[in-house]
Chimera marker file (.cmm) of the C-alpha trace (Angstrom):
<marker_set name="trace">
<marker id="1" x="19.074" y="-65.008" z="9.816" r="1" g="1" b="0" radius="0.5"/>
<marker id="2" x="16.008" y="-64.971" z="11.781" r="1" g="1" b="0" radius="0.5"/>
<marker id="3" x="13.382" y="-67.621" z="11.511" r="1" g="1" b="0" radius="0.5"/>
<marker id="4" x="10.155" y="-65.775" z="13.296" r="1" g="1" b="0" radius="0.5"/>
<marker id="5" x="8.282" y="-68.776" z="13.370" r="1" g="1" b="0" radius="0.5"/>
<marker id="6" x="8.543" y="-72.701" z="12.666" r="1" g="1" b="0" radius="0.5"/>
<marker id="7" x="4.989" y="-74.604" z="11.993" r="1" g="1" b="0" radius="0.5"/>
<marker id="8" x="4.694" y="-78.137" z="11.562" r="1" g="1" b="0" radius="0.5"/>
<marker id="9" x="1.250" y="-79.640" z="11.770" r="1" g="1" b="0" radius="0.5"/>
<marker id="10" x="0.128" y="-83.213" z="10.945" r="1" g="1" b="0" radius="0.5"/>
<marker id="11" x="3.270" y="-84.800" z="12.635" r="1" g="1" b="0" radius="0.5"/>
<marker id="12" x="2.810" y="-87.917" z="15.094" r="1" g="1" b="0" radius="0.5"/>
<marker id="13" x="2.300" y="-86.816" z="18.609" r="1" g="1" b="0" radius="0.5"/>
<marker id="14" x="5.281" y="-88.988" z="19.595" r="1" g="1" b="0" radius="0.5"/>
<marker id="15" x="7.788" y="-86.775" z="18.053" r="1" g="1" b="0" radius="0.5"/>
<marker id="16" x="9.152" y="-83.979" z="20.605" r="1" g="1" b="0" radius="0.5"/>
<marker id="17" x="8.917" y="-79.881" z="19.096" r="1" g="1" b="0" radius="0.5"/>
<marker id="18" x="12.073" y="-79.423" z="21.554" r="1" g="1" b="0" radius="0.5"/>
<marker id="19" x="14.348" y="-81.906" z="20.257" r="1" g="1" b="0" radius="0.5"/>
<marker id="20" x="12.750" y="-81.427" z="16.388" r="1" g="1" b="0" radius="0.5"/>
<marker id="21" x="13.483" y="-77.522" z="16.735" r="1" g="1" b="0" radius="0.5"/>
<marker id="22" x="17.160" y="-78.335" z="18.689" r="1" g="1" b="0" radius="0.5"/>
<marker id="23" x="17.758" y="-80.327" z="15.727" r="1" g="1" b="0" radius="0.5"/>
<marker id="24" x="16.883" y="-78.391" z="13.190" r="1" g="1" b="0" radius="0.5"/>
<marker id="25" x="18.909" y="-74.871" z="14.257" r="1" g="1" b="0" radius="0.5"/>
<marker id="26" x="21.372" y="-76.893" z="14.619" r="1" g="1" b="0" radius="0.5"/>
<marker id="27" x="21.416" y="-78.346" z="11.161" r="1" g="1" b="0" radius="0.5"/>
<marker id="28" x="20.994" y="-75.179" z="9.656" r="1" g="1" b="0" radius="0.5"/>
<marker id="29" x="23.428" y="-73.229" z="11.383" r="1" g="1" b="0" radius="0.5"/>
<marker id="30" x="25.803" y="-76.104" z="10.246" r="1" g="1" b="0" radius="0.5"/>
<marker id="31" x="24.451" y="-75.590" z="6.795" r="1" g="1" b="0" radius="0.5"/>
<marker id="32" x="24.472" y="-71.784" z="6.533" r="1" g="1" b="0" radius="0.5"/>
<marker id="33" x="28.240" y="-71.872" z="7.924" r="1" g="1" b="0" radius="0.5"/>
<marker id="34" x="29.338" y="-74.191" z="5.659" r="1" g="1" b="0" radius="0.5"/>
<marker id="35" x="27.414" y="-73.403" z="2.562" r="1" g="1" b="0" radius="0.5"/>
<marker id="36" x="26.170" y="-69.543" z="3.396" r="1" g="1" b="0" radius="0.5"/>
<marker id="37" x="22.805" y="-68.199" z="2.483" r="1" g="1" b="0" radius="0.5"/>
<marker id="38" x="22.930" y="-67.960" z="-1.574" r="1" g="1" b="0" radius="0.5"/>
<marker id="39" x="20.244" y="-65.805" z="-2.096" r="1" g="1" b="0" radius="0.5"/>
<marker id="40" x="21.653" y="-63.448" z="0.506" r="1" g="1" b="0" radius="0.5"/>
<marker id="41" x="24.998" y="-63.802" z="-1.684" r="1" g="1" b="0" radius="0.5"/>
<marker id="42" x="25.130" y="-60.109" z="-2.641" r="1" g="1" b="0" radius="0.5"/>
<marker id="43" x="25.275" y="-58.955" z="0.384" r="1" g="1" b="0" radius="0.5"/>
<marker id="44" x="21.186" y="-57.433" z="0.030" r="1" g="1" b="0" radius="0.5"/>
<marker id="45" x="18.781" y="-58.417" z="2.617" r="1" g="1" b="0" radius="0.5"/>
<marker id="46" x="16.227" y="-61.010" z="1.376" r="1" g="1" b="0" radius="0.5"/>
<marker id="47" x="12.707" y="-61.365" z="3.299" r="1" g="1" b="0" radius="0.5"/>
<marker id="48" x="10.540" y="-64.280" z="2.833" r="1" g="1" b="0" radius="0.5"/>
<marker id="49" x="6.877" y="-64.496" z="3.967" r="1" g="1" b="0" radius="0.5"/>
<marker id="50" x="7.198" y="-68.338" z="3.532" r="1" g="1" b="0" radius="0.5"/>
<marker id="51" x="8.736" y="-71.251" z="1.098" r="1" g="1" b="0" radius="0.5"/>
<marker id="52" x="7.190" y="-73.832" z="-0.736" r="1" g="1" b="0" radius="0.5"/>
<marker id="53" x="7.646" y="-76.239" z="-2.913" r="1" g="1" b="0" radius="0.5"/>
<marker id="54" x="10.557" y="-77.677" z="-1.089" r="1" g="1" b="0" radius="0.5"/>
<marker id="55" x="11.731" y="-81.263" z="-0.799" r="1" g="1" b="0" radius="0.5"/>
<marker id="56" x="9.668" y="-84.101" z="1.264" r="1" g="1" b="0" radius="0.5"/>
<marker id="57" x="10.244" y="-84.495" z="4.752" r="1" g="1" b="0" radius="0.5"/>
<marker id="58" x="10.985" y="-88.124" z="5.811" r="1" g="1" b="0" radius="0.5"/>
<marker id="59" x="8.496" y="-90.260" z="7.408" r="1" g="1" b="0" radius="0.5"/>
<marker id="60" x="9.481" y="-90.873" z="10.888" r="1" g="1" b="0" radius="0.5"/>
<marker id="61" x="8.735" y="-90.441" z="14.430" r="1" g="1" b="0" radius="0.5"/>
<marker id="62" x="12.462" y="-89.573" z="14.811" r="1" g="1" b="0" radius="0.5"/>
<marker id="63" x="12.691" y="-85.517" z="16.228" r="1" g="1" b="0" radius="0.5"/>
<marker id="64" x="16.135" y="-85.771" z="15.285" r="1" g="1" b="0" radius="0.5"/>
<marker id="65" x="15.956" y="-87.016" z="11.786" r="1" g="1" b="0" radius="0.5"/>
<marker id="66" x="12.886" y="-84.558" z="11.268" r="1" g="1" b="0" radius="0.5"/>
<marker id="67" x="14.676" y="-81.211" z="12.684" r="1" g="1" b="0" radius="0.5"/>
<marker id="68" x="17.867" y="-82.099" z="10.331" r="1" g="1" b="0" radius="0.5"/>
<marker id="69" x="15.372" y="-83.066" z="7.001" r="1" g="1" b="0" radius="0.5"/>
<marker id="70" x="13.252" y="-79.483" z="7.826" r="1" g="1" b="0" radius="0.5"/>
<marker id="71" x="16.290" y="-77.827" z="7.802" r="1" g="1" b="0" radius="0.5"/>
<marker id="72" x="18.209" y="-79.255" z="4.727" r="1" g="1" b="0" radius="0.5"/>
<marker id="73" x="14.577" y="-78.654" z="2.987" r="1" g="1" b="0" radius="0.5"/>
<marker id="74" x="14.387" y="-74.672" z="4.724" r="1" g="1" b="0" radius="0.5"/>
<marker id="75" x="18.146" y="-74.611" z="3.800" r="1" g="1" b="0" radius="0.5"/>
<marker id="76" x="17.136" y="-75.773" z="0.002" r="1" g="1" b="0" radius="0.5"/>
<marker id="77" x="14.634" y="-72.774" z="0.004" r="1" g="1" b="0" radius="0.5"/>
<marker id="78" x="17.177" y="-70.387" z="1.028" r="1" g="1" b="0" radius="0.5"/>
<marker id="79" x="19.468" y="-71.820" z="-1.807" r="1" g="1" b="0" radius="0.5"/>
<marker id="80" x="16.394" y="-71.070" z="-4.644" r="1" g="1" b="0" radius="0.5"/>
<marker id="81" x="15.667" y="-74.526" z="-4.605" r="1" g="1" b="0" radius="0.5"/>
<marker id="82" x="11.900" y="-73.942" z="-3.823" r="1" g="1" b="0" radius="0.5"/>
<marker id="83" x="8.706" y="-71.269" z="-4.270" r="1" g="1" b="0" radius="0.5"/>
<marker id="84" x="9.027" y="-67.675" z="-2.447" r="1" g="1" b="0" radius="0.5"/>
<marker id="85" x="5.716" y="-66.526" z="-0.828" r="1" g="1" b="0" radius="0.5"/>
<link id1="1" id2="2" r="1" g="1" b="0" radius="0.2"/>
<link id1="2" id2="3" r="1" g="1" b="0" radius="0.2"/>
<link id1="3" id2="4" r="1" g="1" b="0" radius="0.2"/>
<link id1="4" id2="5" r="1" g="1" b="0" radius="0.2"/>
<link id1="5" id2="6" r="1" g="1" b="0" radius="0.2"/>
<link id1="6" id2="7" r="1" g="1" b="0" radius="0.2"/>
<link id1="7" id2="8" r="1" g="1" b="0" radius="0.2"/>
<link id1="8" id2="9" r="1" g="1" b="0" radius="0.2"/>
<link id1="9" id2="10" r="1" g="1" b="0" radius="0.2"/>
<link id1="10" id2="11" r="1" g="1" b="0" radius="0.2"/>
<link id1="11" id2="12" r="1" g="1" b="0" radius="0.2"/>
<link id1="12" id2="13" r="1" g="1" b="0" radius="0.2"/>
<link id1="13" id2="14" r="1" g="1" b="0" radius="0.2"/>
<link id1="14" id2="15" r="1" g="1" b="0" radius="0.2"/>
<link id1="15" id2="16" r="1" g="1" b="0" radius="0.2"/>
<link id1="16" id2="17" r="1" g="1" b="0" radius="0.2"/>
<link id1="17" id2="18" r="1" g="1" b="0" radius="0.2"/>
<link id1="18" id2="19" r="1" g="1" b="0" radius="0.2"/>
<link id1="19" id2="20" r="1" g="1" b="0" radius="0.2"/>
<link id1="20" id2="21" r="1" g="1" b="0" radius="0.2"/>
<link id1="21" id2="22" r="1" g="1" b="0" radius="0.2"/>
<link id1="22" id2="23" r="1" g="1" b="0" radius="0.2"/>
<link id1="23" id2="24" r="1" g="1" b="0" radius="0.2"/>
<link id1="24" id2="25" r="1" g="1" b="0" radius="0.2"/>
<link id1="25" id2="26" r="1" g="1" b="0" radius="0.2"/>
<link id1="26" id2="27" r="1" g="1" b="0" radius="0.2"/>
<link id1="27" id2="28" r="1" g="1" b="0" radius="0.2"/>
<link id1="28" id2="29" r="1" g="1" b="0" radius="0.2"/>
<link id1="29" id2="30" r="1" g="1" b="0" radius="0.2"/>
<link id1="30" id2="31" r="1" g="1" b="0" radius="0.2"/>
<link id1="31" id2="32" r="1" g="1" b="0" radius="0.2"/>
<link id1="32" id2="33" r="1" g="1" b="0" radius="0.2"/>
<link id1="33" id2="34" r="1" g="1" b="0" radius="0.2"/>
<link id1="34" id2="35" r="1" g="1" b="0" radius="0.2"/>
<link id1="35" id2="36" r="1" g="1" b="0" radius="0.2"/>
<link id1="36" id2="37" r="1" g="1" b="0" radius="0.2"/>
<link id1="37" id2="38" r="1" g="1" b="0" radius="0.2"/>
<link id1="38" id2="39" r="1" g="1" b="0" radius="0.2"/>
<link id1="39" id2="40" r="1" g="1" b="0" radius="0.2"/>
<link id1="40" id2="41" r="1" g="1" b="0" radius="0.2"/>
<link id1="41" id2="42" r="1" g="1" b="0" radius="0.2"/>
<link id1="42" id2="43" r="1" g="1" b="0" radius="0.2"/>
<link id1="43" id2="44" r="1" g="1" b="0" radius="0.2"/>
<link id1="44" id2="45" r="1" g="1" b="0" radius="0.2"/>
<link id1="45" id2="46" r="1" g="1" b="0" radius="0.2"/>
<link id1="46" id2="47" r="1" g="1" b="0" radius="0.2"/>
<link id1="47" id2="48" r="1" g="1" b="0" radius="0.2"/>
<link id1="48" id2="49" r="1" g="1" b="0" radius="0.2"/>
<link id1="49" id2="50" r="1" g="1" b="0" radius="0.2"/>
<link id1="50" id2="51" r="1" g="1" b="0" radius="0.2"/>
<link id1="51" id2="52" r="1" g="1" b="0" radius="0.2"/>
<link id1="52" id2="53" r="1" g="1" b="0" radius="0.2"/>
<link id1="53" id2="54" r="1" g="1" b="0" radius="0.2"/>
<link id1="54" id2="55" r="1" g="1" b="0" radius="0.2"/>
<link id1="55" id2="56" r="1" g="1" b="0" radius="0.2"/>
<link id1="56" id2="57" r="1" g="1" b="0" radius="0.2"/>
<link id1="57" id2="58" r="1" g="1" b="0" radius="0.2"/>
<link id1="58" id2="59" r="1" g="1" b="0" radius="0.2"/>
<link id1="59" id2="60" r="1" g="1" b="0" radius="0.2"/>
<link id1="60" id2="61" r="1" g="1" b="0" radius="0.2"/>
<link id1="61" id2="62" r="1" g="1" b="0" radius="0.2"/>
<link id1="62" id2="63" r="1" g="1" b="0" radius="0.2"/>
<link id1="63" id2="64" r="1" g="1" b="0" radius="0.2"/>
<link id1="64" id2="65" r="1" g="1" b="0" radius="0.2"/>
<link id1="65" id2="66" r="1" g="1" b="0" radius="0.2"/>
<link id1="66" id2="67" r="1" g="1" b="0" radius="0.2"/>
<link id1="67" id2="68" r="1" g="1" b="0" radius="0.2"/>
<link id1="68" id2="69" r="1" g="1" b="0" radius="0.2"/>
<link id1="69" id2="70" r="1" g="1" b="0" radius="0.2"/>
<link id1="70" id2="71" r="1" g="1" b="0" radius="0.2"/>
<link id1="71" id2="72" r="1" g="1" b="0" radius="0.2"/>
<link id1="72" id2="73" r="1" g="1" b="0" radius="0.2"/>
<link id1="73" id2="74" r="1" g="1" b="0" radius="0.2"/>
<link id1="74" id2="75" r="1" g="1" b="0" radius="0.2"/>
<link id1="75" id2="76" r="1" g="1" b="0" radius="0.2"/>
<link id1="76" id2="77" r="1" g="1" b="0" radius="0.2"/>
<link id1="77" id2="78" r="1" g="1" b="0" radius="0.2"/>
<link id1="78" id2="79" r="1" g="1" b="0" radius="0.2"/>
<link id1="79" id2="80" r="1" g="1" b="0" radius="0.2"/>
<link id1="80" id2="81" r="1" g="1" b="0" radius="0.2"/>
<link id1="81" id2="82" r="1" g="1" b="0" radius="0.2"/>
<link id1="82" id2="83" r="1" g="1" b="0" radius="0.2"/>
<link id1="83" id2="84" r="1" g="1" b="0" radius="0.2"/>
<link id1="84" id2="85" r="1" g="1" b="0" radius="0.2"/>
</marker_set>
């Protein structure tokens, strides 16, 4: 799986793009071995432009909490739980 880029805008200033980005591939390499990729099930290459309509992050200044949310929410996406763009 390759993530190109990760954009998050309107987030405190106190919370750290390293640690929210270290958290989150390391949620969602956790999820994707545990759970896989389901729209990738059949074994066909799926390319997304973007996802939307996934669940709410959490308010918080915590880079931790935030990196795991984003990637439960990117991992959602990836399940069909959300909009392809």
């Amino acid at each position: 799986m390759d993530i190109g880029e990760l954009v998050l805008d309107g987030f405190d200033s106190r919370v750290d793009p390293a640690r929210v980005t270290a958290a989150f591939e390391a949620e969602l390499t956790r999820l994707v071995r545990e759970r896989g990729v389901p729209l990738a099930a059949d074994g066909t290459g799926v390319a997304l432009d973007g996802l939307a309509g996934l669940p709410p992050l959490p308010a918080t200044t915590s880079a931790v909490r935030l990196g795991e949310a984003l990637a439960r929410a990117v991992h959602a996406g990836l399940a069909g739980r959300g909009d392809a763009r």
